[in-house]
Biopython code that builds the backbone (N, CA, C, O; Angstrom):
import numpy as np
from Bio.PDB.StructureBuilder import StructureBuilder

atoms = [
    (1, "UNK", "N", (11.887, -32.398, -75.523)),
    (1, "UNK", "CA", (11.592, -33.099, -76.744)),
    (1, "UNK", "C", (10.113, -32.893, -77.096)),
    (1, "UNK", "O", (9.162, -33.249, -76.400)),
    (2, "UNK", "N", (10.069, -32.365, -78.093)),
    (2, "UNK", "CA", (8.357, -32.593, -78.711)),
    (2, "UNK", "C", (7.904, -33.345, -79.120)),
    (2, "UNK", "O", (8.521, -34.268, -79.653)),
    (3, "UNK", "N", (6.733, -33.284, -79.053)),
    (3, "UNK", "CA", (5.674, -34.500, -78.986)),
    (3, "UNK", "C", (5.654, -34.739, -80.452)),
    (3, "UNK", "O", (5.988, -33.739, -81.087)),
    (4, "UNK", "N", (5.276, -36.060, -81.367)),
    (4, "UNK", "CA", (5.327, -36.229, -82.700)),
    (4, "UNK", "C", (3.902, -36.462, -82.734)),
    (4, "UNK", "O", (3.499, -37.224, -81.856)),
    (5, "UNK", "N", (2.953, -35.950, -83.606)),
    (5, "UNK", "CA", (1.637, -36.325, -83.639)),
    (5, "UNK", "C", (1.460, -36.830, -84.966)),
    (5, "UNK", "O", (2.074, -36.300, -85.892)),
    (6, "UNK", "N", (0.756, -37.714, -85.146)),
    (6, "UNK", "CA", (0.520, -38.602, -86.266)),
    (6, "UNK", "C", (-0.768, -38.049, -86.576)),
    (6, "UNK", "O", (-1.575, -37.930, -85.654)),
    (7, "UNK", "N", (-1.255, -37.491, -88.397)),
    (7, "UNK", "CA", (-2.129, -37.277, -88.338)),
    (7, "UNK", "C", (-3.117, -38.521, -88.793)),
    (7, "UNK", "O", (-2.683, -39.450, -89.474)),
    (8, "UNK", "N", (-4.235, -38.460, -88.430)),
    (8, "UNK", "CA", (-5.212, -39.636, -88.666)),
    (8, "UNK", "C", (-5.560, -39.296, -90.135)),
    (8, "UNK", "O", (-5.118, -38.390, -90.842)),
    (9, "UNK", "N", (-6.641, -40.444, -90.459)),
    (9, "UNK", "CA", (-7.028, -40.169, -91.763)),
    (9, "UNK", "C", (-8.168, -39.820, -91.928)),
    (9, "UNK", "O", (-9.040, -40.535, -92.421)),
    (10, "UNK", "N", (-8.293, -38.856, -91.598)),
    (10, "UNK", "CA", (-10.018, -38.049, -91.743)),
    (10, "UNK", "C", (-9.403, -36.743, -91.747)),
    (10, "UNK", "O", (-8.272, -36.342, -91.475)),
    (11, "UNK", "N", (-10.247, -36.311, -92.053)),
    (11, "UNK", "CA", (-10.262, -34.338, -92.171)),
    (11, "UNK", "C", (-10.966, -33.816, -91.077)),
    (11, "UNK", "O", (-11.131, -32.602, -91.203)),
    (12, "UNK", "N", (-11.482, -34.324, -89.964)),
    (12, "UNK", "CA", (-11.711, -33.688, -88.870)),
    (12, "UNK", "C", (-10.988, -33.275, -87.772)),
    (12, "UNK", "O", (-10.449, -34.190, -87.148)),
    (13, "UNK", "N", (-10.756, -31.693, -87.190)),
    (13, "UNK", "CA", (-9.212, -31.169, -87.319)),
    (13, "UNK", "C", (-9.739, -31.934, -85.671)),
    (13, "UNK", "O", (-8.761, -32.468, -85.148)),
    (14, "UNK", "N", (-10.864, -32.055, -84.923)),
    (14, "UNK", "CA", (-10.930, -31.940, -83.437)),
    (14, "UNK", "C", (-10.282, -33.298, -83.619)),
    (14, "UNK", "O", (-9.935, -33.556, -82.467)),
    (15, "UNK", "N", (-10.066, -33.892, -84.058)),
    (15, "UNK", "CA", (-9.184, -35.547, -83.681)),
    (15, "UNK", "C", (-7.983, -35.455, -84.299)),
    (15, "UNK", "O", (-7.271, -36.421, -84.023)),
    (16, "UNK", "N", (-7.509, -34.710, -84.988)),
    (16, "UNK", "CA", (-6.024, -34.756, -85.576)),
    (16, "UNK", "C", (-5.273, -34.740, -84.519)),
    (16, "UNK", "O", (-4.119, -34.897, -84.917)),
    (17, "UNK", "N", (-5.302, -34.590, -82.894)),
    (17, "UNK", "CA", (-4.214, -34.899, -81.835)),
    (17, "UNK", "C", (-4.756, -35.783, -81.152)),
    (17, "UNK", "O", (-4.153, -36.157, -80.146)),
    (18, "UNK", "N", (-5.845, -36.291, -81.432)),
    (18, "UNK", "CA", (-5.898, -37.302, -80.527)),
    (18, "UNK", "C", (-4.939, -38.876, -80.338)),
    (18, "UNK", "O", (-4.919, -39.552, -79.309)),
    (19, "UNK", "N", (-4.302, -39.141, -81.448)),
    (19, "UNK", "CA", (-3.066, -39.982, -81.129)),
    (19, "UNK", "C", (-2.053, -39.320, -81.224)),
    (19, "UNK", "O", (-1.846, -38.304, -81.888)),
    (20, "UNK", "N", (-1.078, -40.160, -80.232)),
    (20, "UNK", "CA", (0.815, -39.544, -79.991)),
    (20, "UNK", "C", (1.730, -40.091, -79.544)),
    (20, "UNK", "O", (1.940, -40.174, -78.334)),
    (21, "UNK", "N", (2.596, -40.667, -80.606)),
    (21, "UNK", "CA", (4.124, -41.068, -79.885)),
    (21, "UNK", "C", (4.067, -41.547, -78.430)),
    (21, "UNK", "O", (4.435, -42.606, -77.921)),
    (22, "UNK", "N", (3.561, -40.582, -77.974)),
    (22, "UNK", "CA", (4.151, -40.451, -76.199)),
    (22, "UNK", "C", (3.191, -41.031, -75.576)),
    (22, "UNK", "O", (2.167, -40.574, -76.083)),
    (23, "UNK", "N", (2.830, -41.997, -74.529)),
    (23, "UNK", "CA", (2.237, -41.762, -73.833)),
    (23, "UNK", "C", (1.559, -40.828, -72.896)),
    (23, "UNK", "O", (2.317, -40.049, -72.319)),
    (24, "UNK", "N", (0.236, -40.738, -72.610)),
    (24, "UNK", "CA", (0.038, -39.567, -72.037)),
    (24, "UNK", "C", (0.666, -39.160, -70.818)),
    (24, "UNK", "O", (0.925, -40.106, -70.074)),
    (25, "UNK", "N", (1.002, -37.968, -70.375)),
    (25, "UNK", "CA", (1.668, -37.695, -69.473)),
    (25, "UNK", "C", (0.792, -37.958, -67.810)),
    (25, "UNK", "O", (1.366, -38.575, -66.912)),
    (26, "UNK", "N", (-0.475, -37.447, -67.648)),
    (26, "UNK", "CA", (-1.020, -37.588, -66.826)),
    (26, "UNK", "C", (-3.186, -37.582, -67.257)),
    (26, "UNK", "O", (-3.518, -37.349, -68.419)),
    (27, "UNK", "N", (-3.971, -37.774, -66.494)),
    (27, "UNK", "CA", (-5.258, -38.511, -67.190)),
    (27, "UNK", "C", (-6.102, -37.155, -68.056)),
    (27, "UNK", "O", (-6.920, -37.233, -68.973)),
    (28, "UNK", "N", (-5.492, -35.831, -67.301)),
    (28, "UNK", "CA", (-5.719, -34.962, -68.339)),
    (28, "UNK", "C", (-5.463, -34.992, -69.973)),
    (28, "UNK", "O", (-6.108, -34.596, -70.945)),
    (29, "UNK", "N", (-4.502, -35.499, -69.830)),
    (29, "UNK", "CA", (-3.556, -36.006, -71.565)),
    (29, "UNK", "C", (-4.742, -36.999, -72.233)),
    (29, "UNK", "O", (-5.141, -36.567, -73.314)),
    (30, "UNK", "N", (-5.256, -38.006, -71.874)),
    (30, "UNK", "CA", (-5.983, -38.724, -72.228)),
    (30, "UNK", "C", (-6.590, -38.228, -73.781)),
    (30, "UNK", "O", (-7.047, -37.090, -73.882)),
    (31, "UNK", "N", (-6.563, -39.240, -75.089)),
    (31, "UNK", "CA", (-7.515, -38.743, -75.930)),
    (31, "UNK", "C", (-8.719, -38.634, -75.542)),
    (31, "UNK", "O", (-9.139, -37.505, -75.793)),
    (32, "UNK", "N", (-9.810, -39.582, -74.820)),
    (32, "UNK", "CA", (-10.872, -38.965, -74.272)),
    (32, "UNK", "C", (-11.016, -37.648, -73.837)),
    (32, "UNK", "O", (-11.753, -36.812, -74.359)),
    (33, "UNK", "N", (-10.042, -37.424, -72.528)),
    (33, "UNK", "CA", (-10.625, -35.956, -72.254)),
    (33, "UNK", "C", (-10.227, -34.958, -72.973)),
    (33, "UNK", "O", (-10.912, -33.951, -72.797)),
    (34, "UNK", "N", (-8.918, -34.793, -74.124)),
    (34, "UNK", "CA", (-8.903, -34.108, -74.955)),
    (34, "UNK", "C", (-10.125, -33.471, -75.687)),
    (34, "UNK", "O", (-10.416, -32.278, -75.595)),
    (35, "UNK", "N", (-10.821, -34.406, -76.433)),
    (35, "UNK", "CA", (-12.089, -34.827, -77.146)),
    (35, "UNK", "C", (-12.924, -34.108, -76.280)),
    (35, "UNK", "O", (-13.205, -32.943, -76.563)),
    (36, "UNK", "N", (-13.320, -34.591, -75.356)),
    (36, "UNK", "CA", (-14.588, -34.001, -74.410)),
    (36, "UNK", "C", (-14.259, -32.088, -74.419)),
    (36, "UNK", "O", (-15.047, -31.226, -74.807)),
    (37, "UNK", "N", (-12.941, -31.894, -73.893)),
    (37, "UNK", "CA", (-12.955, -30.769, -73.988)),
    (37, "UNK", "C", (-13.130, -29.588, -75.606)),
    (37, "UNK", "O", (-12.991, -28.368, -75.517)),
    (38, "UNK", "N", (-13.369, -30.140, -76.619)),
    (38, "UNK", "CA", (-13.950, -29.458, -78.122)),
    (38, "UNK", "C", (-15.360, -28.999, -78.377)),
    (38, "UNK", "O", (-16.244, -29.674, -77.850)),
    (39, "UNK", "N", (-15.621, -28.227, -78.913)),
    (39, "UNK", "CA", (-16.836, -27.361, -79.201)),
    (39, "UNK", "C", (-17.735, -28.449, -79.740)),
    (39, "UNK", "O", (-18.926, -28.668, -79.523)),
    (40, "UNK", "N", (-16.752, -29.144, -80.587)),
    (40, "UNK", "CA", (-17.709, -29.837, -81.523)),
    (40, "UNK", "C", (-17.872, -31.546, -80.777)),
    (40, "UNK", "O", (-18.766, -32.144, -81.375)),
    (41, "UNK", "N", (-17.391, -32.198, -79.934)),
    (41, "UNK", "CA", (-17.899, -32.735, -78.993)),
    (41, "UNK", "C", (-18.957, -32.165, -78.318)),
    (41, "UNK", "O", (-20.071, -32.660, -78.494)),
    (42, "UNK", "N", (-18.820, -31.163, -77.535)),
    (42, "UNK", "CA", (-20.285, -30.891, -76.890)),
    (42, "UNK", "C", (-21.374, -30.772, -77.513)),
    (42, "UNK", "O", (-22.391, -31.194, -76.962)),
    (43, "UNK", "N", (-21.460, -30.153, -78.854)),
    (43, "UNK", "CA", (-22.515, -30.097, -79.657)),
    (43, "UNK", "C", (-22.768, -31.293, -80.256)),
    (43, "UNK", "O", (-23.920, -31.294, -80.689)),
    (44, "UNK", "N", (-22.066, -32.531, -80.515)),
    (44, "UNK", "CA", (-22.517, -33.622, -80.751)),
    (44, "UNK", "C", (-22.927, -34.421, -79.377)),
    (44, "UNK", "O", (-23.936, -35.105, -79.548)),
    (45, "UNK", "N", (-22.443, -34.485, -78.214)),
    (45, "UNK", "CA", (-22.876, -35.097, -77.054)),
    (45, "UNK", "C", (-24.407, -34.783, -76.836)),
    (45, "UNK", "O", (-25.226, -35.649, -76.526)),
    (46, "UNK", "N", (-24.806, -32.993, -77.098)),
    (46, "UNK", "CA", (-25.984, -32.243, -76.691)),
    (46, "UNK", "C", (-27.001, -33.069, -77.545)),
    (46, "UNK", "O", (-27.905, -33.784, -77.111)),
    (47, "UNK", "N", (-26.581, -32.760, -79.191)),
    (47, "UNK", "CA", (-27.339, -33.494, -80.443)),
    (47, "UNK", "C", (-28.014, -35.202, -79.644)),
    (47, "UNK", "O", (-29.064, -35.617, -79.154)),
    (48, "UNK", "N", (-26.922, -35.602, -79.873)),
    (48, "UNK", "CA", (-26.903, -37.579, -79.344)),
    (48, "UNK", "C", (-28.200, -37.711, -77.930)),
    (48, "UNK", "O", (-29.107, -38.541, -77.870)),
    (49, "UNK", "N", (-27.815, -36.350, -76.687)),
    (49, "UNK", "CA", (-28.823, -36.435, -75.887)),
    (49, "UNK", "C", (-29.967, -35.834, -76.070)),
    (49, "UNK", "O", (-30.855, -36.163, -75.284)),
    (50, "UNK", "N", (-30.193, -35.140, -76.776)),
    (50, "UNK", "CA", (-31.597, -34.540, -77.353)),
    (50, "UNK", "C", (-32.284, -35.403, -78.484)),
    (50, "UNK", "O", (-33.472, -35.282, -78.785)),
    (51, "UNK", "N", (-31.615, -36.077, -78.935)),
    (51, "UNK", "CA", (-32.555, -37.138, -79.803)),
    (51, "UNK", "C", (-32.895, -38.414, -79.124)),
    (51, "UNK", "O", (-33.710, -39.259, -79.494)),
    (52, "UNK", "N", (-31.848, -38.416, -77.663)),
    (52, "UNK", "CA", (-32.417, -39.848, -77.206)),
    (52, "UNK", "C", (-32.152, -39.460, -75.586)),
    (52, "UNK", "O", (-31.222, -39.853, -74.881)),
    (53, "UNK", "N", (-33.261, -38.566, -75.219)),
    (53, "UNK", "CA", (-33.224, -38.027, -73.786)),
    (53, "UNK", "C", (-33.270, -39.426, -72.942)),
    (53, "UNK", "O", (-32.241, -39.391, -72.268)),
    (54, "UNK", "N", (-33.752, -40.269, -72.740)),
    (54, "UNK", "CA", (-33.810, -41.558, -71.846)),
    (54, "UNK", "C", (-32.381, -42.137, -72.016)),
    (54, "UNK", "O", (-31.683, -41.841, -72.987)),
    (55, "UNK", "N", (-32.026, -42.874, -71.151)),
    (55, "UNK", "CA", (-30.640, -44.089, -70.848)),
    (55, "UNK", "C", (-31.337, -44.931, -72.083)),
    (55, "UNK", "O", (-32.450, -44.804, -72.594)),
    (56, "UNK", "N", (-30.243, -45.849, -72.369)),
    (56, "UNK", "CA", (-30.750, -46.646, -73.211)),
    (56, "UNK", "C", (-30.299, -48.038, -72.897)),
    (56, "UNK", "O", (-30.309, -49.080, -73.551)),
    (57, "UNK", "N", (-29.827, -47.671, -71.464)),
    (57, "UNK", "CA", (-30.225, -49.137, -70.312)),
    (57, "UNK", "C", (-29.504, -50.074, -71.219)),
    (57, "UNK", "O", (-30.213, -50.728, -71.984)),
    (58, "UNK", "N", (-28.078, -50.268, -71.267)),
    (58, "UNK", "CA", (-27.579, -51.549, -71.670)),
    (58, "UNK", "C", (-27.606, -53.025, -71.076)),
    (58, "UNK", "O", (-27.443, -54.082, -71.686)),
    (59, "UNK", "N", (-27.876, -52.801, -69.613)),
    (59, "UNK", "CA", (-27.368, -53.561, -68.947)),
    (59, "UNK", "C", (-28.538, -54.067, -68.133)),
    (59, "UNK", "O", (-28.399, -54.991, -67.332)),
    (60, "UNK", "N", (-30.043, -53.270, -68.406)),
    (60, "UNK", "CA", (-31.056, -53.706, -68.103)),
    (60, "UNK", "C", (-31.009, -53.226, -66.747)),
    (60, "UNK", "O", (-31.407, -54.219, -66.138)),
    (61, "UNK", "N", (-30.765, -52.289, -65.830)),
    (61, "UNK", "CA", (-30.840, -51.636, -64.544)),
    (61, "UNK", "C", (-32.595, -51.158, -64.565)),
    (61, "UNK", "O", (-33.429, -51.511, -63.731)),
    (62, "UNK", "N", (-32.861, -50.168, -65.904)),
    (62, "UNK", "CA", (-33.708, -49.530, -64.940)),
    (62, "UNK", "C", (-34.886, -50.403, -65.610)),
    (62, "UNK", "O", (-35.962, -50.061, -65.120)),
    (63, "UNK", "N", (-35.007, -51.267, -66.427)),
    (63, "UNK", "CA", (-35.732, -52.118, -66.641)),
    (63, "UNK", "C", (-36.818, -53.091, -65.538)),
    (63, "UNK", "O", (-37.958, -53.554, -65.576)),
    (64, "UNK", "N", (-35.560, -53.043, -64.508)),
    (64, "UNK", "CA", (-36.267, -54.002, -63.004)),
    (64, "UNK", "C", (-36.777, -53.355, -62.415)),
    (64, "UNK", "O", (-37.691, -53.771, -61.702)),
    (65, "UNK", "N", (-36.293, -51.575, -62.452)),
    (65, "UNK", "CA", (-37.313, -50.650, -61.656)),
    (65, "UNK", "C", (-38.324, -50.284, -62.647)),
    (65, "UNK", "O", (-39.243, -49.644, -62.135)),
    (66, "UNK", "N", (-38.415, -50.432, -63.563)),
    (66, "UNK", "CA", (-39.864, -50.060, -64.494)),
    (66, "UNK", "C", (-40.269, -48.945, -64.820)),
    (66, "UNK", "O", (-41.410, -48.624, -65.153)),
    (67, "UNK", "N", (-38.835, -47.971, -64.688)),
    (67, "UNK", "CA", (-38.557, -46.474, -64.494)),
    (67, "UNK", "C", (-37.834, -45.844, -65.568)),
    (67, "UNK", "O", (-36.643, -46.154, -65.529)),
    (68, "UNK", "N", (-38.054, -45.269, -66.269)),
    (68, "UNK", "CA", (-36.858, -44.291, -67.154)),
    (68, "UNK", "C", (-36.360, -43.195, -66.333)),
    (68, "UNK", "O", (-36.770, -42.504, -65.401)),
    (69, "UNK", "N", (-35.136, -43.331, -67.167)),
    (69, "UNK", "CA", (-34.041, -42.250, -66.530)),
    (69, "UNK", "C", (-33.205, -41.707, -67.662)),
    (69, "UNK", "O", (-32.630, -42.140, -68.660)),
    (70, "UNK", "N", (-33.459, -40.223, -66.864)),
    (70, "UNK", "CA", (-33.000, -39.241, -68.101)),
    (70, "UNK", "C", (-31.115, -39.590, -68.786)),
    (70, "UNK", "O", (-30.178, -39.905, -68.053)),
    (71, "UNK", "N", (-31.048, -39.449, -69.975)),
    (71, "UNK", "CA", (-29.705, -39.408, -70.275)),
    (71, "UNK", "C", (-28.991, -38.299, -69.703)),
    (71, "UNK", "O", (-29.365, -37.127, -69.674)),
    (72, "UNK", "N", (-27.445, -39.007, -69.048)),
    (72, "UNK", "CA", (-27.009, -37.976, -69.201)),
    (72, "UNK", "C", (-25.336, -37.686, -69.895)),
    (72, "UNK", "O", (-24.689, -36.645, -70.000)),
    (73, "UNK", "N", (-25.159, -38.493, -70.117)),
    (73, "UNK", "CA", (-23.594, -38.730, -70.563)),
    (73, "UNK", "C", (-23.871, -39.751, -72.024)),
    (73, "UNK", "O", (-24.775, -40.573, -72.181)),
    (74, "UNK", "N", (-22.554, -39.304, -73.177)),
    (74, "UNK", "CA", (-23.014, -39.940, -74.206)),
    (74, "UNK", "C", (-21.198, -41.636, -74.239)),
    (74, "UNK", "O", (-19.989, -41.646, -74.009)),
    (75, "UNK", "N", (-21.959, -42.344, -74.546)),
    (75, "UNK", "CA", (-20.157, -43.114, -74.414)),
    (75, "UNK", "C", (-20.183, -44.168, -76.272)),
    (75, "UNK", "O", (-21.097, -44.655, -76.938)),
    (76, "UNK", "N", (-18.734, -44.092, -76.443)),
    (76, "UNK", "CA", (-18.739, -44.339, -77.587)),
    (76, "UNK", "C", (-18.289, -46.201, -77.519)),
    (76, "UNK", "O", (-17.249, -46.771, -77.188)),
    (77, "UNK", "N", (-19.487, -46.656, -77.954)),
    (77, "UNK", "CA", (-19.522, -48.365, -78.468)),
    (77, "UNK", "C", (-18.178, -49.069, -78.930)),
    (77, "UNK", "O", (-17.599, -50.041, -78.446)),
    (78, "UNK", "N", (-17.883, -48.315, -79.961)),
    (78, "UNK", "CA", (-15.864, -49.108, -79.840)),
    (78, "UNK", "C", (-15.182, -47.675, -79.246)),
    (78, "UNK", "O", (-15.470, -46.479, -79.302)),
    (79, "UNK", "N", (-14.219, -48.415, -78.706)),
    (79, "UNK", "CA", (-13.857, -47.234, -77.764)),
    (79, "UNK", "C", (-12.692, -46.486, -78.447)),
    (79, "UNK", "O", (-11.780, -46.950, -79.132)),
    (80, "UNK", "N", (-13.011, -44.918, -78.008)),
    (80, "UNK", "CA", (-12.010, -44.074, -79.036)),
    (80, "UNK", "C", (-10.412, -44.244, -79.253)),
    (80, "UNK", "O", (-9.649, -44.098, -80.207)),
    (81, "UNK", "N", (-10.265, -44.683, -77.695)),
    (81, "UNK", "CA", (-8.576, -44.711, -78.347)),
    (81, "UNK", "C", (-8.223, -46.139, -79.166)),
    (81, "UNK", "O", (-7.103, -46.556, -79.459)),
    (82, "UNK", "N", (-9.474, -46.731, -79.433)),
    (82, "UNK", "CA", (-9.482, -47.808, -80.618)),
    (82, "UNK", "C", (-9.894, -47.014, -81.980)),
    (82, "UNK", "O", (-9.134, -47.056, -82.948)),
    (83, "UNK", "N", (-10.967, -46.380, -82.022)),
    (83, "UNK", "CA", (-11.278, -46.183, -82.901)),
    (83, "UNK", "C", (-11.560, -44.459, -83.054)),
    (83, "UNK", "O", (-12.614, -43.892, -83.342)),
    (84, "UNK", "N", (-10.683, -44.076, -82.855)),
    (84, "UNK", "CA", (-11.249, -42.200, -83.083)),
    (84, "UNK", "C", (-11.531, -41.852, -84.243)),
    (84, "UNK", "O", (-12.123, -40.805, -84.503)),
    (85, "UNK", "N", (-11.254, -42.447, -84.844)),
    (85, "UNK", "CA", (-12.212, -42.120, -87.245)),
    (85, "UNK", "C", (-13.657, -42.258, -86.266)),
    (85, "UNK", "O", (-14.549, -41.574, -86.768)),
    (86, "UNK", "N", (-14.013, -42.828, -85.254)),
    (86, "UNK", "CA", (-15.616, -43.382, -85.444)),
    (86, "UNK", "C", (-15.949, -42.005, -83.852)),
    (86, "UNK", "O", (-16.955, -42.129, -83.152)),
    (87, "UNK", "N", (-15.193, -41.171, -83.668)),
    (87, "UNK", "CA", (-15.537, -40.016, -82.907)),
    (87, "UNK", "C", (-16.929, -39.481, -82.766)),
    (87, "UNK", "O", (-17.668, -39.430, -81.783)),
    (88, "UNK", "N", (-17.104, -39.065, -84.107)),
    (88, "UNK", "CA", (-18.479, -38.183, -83.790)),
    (88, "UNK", "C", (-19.501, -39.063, -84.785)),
    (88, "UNK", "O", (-20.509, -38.491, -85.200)),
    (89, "UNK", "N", (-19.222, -40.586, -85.206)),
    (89, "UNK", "CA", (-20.254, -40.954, -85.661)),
    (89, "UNK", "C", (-21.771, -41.059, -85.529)),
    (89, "UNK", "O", (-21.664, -40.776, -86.722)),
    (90, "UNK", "N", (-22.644, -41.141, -85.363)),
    (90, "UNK", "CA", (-23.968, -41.187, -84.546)),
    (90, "UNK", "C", (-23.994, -42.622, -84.134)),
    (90, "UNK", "O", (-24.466, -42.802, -83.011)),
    (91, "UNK", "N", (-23.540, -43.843, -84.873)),
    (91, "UNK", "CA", (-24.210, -44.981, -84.737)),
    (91, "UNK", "C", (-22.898, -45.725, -83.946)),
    (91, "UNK", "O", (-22.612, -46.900, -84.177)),
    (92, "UNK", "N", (-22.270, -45.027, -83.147)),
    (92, "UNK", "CA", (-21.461, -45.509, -82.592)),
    (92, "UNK", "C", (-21.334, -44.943, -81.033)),
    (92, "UNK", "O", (-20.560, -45.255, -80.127)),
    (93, "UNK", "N", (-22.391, -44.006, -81.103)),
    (93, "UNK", "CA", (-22.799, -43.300, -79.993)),
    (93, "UNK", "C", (-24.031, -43.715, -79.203)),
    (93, "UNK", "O", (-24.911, -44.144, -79.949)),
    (94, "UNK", "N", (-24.343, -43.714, -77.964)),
    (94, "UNK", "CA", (-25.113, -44.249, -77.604)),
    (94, "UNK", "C", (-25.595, -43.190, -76.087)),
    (94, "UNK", "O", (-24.632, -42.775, -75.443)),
    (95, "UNK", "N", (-26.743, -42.867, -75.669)),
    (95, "UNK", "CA", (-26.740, -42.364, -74.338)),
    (95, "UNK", "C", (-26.892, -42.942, -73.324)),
    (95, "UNK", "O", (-27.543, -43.987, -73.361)),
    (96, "UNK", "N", (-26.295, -42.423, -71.942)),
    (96, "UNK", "CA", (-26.621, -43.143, -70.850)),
    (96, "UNK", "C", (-26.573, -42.207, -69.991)),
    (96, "UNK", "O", (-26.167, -41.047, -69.913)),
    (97, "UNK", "N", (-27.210, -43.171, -69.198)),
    (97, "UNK", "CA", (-27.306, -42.035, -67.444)),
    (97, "UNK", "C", (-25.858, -42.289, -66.828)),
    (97, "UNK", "O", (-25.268, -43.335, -67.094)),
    (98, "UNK", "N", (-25.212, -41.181, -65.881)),
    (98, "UNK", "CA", (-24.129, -41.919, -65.224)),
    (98, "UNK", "C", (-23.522, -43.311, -64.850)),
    (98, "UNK", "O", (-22.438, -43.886, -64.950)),
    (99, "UNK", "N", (-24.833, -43.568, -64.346)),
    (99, "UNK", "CA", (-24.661, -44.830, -63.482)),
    (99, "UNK", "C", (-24.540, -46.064, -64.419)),
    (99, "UNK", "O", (-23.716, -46.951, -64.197)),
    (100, "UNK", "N", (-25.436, -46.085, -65.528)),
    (100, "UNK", "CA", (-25.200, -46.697, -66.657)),
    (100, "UNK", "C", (-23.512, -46.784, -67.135)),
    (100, "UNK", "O", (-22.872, -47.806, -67.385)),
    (101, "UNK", "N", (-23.186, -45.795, -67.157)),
    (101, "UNK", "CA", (-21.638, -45.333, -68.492)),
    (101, "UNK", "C", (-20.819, -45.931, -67.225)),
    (101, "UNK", "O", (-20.005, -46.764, -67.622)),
    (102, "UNK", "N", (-20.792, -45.752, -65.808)),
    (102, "UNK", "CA", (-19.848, -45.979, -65.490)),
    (102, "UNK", "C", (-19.486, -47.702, -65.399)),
    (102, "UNK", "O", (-18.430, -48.333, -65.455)),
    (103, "UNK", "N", (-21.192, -48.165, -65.202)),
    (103, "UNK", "CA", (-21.118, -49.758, -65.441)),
    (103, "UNK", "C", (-20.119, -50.341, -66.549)),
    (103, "UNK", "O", (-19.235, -51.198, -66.561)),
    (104, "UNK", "N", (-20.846, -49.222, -67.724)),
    (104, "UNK", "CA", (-20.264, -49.957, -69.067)),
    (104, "UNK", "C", (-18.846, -49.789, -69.065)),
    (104, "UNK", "O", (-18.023, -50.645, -69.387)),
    (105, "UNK", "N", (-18.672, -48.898, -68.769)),
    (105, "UNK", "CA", (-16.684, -48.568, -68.908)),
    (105, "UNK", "C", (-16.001, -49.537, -68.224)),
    (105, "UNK", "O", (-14.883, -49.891, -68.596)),
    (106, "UNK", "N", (-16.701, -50.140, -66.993)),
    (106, "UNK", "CA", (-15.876, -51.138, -66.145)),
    (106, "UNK", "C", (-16.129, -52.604, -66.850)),
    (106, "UNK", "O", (-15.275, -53.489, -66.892)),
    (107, "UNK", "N", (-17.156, -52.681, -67.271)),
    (107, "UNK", "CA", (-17.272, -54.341, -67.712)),
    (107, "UNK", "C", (-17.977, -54.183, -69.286)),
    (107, "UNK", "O", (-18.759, -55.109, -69.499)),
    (108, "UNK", "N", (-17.888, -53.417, -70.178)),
    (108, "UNK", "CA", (-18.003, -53.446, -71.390)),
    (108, "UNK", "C", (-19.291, -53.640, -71.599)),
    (108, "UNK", "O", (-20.151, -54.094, -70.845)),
    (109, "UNK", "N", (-19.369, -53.158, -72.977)),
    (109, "UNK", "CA", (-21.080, -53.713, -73.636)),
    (109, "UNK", "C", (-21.542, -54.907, -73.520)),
    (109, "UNK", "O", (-20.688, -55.785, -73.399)),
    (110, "UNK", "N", (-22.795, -55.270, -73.519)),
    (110, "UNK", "CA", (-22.983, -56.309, -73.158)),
    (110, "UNK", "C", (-23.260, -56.815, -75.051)),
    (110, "UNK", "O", (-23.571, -56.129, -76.025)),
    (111, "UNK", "N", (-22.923, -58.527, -74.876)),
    (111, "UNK", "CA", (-23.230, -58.936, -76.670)),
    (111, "UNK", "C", (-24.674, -58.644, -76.510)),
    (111, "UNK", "O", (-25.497, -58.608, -75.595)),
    (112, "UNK", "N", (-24.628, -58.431, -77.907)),
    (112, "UNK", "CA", (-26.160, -58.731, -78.521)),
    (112, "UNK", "C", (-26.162, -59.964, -79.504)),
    (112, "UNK", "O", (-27.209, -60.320, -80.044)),
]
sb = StructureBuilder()
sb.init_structure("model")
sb.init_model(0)
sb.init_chain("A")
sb.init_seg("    ")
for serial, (resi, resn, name, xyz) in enumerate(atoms, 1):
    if name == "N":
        sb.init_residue(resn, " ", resi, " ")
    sb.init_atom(name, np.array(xyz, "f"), 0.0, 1.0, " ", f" {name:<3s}", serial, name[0])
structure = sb.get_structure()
């Protein structure tokens, strides 16, 4: 049986599969790593970390060490398989160091 893909409502073709009928089959399937794997993801991840080479420390880590730390991973503020129209927005993008992104993925943004 084939997969039914729903197209979204934007004209950007790198997200036209990112939702589907089906659940994903295994974490490769994931719309995230779909996404990650596109040209035009990396060149927006590269963009996002070259305009904001430092973490941007959500959670106040490197704040107590009094240290900056280079970005290295970019993670998106509402999260894509909520919101993939807001994919390659800028202001929905944010950088972080590993250790940062993996905080945030487990216990969310913190309010402002």
């Amino acid at each position: 049986m084939a997969k039914r893909v729903r197209t979204l409502k934007t004209n950007r073709a790198d997200i036209r599969r990112l939702k589907t009928d089906e659940p994903p089959s295994n974490d490769n399937d994931l719309p995230e790593r779909r996404l990650r794997s596109t040209n035009r993801w990396k060149e927006c991840s590269k963009s996002i970390r070259r305009c904001n080479p430092l973490c941007a420390d959500p959670l106040g880590h490197h704040a107590k060490d009094g240290r900056p730390v280079p970005s290295e991973e970019v993670h998106h503020i509402e999260p894509l398989a909520k919101r993939p129209d807001l994919a390659f927005d800028g202001s929905n993008l944010i950088a972080l160091c590993r250790k940062c992104h993996e905080a945030v993925e487990r216990h969310g943004m913190p309010k402002k």
